[in-house]
C-alpha positions in Angstrom: 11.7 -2.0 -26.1 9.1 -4.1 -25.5 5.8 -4.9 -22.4 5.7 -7.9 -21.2 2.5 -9.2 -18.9 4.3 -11.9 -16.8 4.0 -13.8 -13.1 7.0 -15.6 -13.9 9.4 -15.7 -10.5 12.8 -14.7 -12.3 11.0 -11.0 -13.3 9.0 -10.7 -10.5 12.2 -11.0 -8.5 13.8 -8.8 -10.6 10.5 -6.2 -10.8 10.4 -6.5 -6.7 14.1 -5.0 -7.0 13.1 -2.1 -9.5 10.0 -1.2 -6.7 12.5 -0.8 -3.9 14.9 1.1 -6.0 12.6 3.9 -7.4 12.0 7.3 -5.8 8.5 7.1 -7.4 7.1 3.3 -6.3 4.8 2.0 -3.6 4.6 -1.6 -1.9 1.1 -1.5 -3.9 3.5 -2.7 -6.8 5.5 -5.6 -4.7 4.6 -9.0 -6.4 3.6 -10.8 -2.7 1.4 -7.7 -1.8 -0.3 -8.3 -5.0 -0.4 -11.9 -4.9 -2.5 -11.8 -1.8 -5.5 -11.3 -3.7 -5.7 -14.8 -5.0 -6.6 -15.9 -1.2 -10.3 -13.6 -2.2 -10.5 -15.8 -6.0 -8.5 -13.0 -7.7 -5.9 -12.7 -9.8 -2.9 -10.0 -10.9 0.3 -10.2 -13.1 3.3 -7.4 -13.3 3.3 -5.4 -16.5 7.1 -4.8 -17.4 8.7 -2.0 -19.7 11.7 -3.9 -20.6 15.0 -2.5 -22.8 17.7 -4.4 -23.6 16.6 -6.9 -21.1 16.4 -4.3 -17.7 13.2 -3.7 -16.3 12.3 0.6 -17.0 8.7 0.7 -15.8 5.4 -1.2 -15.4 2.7 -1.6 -13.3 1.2 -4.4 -11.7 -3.1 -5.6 -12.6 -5.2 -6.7 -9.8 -7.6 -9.0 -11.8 -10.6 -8.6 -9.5 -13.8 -10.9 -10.2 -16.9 -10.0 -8.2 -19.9 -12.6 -9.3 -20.0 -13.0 -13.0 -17.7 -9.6 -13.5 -14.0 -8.9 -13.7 -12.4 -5.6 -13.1 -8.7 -4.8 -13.6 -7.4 -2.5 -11.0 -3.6 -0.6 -11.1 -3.6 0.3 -7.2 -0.6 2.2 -8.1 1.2 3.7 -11.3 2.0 3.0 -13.9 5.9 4.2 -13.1 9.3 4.7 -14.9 12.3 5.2 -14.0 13.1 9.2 -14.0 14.9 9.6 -17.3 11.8 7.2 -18.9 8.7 9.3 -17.9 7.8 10.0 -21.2 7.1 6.3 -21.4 4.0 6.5 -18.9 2.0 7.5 -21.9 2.5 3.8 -23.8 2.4 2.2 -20.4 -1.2 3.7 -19.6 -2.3 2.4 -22.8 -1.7 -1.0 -21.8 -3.6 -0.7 -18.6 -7.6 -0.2 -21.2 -6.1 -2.3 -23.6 -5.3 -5.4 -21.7 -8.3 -5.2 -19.8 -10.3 -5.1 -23.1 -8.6 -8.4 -24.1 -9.2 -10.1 -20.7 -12.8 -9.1 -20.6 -12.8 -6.8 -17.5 -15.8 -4.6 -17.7 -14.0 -1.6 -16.1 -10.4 -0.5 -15.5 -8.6 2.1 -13.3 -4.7 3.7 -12.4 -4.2 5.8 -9.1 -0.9 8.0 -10.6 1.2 9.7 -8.1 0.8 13.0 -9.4 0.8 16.1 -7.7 2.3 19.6 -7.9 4.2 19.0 -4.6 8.1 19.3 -5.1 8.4 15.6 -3.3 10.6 13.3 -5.5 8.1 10.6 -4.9 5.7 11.6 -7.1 5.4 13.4 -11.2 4.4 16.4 -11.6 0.9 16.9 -13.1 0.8 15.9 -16.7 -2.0 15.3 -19.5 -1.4 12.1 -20.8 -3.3 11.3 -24.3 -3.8 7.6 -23.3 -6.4 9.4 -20.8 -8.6 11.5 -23.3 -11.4 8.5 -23.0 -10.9 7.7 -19.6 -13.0 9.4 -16.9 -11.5 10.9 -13.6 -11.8 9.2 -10.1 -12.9 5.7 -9.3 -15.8 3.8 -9.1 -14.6 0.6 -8.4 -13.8 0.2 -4.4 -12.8 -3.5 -3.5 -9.5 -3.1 -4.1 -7.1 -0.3 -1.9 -5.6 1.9 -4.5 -3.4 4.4 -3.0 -5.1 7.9 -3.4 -1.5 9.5 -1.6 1.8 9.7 0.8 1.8 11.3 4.3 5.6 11.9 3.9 8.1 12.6 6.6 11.8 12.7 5.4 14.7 12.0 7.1 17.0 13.0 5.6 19.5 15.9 6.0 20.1 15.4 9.4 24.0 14.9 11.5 22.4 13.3 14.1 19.8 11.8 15.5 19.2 14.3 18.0 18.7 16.8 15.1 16.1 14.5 13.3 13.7 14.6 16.3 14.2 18.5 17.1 12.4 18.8 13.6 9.4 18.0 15.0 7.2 20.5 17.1 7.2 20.8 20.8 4.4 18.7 21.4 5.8 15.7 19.1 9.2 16.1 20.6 7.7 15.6 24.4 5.8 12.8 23.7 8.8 10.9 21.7 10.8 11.4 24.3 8.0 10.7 27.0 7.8 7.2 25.3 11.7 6.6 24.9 11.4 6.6 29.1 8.9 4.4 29.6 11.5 1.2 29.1 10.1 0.0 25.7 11.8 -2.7 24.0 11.7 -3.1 20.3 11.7 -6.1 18.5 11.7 -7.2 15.1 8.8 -10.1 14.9 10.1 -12.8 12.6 8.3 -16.2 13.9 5.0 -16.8 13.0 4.0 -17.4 16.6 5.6 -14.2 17.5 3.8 -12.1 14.2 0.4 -13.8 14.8 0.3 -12.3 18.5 1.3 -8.4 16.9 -1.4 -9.1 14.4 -3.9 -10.4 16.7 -3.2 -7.0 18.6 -3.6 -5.0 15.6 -7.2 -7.3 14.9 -8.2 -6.5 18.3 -8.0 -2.4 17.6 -9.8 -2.7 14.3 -12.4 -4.4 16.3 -12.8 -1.9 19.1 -12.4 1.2 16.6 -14.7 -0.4 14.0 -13.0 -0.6 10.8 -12.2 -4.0 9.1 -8.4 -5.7 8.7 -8.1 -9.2 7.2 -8.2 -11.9 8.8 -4.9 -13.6 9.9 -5.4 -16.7 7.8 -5.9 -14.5 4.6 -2.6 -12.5 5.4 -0.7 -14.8 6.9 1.2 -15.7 3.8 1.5 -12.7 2.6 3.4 -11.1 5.5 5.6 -13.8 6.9 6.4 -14.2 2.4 7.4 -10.0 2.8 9.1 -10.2 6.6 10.7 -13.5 5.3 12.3 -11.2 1.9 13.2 -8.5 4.0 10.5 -6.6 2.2 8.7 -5.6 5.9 9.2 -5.4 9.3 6.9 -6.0 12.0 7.5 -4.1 14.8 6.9 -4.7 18.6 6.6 -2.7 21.7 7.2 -4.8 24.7 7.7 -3.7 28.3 9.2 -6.9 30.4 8.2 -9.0 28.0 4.6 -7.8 27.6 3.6 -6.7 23.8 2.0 -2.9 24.3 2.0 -2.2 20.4 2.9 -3.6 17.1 3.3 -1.9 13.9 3.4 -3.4 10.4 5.9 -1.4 8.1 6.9 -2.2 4.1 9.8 -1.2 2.3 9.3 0.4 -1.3 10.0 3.5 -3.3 13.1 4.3 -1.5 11.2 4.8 1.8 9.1 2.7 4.5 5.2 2.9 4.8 3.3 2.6 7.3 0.7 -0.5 6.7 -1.2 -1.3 9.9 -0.9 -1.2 13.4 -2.3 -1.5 17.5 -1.4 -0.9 20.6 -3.0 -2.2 24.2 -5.0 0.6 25.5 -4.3 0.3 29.2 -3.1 3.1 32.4 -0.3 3.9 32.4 0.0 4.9 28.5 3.2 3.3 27.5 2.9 5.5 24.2 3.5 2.4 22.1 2.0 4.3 18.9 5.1 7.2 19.8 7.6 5.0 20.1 6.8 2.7 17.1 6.4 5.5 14.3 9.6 7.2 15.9 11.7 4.2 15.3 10.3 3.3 12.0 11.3 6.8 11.1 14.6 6.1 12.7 15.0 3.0 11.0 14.4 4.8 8.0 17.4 7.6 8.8 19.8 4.4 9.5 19.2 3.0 6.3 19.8 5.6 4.7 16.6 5.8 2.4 14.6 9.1 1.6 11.8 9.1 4.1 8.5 7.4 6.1 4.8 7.4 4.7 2.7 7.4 7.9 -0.4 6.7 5.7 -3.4 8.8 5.6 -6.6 7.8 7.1 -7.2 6.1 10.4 -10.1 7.9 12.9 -9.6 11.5 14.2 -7.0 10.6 16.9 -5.1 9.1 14.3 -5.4 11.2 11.8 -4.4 14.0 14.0 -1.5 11.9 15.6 -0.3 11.3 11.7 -0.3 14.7 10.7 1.9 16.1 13.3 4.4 13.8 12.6 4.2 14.5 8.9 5.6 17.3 7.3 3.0 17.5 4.6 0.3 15.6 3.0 0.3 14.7 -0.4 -2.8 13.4 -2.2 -3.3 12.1 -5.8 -6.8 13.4 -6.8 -5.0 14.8 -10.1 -4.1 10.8 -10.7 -7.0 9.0 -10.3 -8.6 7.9 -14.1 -11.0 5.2 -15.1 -12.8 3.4 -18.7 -15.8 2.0 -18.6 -14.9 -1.3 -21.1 -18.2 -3.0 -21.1 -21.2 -0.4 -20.2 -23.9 -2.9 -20.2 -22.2 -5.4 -18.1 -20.8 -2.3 -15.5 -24.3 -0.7 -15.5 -25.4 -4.5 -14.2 -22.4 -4.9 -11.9 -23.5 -1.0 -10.3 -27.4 -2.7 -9.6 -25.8 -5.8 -8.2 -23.9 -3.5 -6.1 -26.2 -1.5 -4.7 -29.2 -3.9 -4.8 -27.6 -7.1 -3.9 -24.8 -6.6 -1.8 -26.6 -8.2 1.0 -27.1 -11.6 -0.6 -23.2 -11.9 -1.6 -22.2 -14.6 0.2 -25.0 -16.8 -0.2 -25.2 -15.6 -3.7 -21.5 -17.0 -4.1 -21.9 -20.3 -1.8 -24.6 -21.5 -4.5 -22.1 -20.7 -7.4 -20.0 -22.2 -5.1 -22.1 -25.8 -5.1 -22.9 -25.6 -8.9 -18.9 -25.6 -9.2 -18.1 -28.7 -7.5 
């Protein structure tokens, strides 16, 4: 049994496969979701607990560099297979010790522990690779997952029986949408994917929270649509686009990633419809469930929760070392003090480069 840090393609193609397979995984793991990063002068690589040359568990390092500072950041995990867990201990290990030998001043893991009975996560467990970390995060520039809004789906005969498991209320306005002539499609050209993500752009705008821009995702999402990874969804009514709705397979289930919808009268209850049939697309391929994601404003929030049937956070997972105290305590001033002056800040390191 050995660990192997590696970007090469052959194990990240085979590490991709492992992440959809595994009850407890998350598209925070998927080798394109983490390659994104290099588009904002990162870097990452897939840590791999091999035996007898099949992937058991890993995690995957986002190699974050802010100024003259480097951070190593495991959004999600480390993760075994089932019959492995007591491998998570050696794993965890890994995560301080090969951020000591790259130089990173701090490192963290967001573990999918709680005492819920959901498959997706481990149960609460002291590892001893944690007695020097510290709990929670301080490091924020990089999403680490922090836990699941899970619906499953599975158990049911029908379809009819899947969506009389939701309340009243839920049930009306599922079916209110499924009347109002929708038409799903499942984006594939760029052209066609731009348009949904401009739409999903355009809410973040008006609701005031921050997506990235198209040219920074771009590659990353046609590279997961094109590997059958994702799905972007769309809402059209006579050929109009009314909502779009990014989705990821991992884990054994689909998450919900991002997502808009045209606010106009009448309400074509795009945001109904396109959770419904991700859910439904869920049931057909037979996989254990949908993660609606937490977060969002209060409308969402609230729209989320009653489709969820619980919510599942991993406060018990989150650990973090300080590596390098002196350079940390500088990178907290920088932080705080000079956050303003970033970007000239980085267009003069920028010119001393060239």
């Amino acid at each position: 049994m050995e660990i192997i840090f590696t970007k090469e393609s052959s194990w990240l193609q085979q590490w991709d496969e492992f992440v959809l397979q595994q009850n407890v995984a998350n598209h925070l793991l998927l080798s394109a979701w983490n390659r994104s990063f290099i588009s904002y002068g990162f870097d990452y690589e897939v840590a791999l607990l091999v035996e007898n040359n099949t992937i058991i568990g890993g995690f995957a390092g986002v190699i974050a560099k802010v100024a003259f500072f480097k951070f190593y950041i495991v959004p999600f995990g480390p993760i075994t297979v089932q019959s492995k867990t007591q491998h998570l201990n050696e794993l965890l290990a890994k995560v301080s010790e090969r951020a000591k030998t790259l130089g990173c001043c701090y490192a963290h893991v967001s573990l999918p522990l709680s005492d819920s009975n959901n498959p997706h996560v481990y149960p609460i467990t002291d590892f001893q690779a944690l007695a020097s970390a510290q709990k929670g995060h301080r490091f924020k520039y990089v999403y680490s997952a922090y836990g699941i809004n899970w619906k499953s789906v599975q158990g049911y005969e029908t379809e009819e029986d899947f969506i009389n498991s939701f309340r009243a209320s839920v049930r009306r306005y599922i079916r209110s949408a499924q009347r109002k002539g929708l038409e799903l499609r499942f984006l594939q050209e760029e052209n066609a994917v731009k348009q949904a993500y401009d739409l999903c752009l355009e809410n973040a705008t008006t609701n005031g929270y921050a997506l990235r821009s198209w040219s920074a995702f771009k590659s990353t999402i046609m590279t997961l649509i094109q590997n059958r990874q994702a799905y972007f969804l769309g809402a059209f009514h006579e050929g109009t686009i009314k909502g779009a709705s990014l989705i990821i397979k991992a884990g054994n289930h689909y998450t919900y990633i991002l997502g808009g919808t045209k606010k106009e009268k009448p309400d074509f209850l795009a945001g109904h419809f396109l959770h419904f049939e991700a859910m439904r697309l869920a049931l057909h391929d037979n996989l254990s469930g949908y993660n609606i994601s937490l977060g969002g404003s209060k409308g969402v929030i609230s729209l989320k929760s009653s489709y969820a049937d619980e919510q599942i956070y991993f406060d018990h997972g989150k650990y973090h070392w300080i590596l390098l105290p002196s350079y940390f305590k500088a990178y907290l001033f920088f932080d705080k003090y000079l956050k303003k002056y970033k970007k000239p800040i980085a267009k003069l390191l920028f010119f001393f480069k060239r």
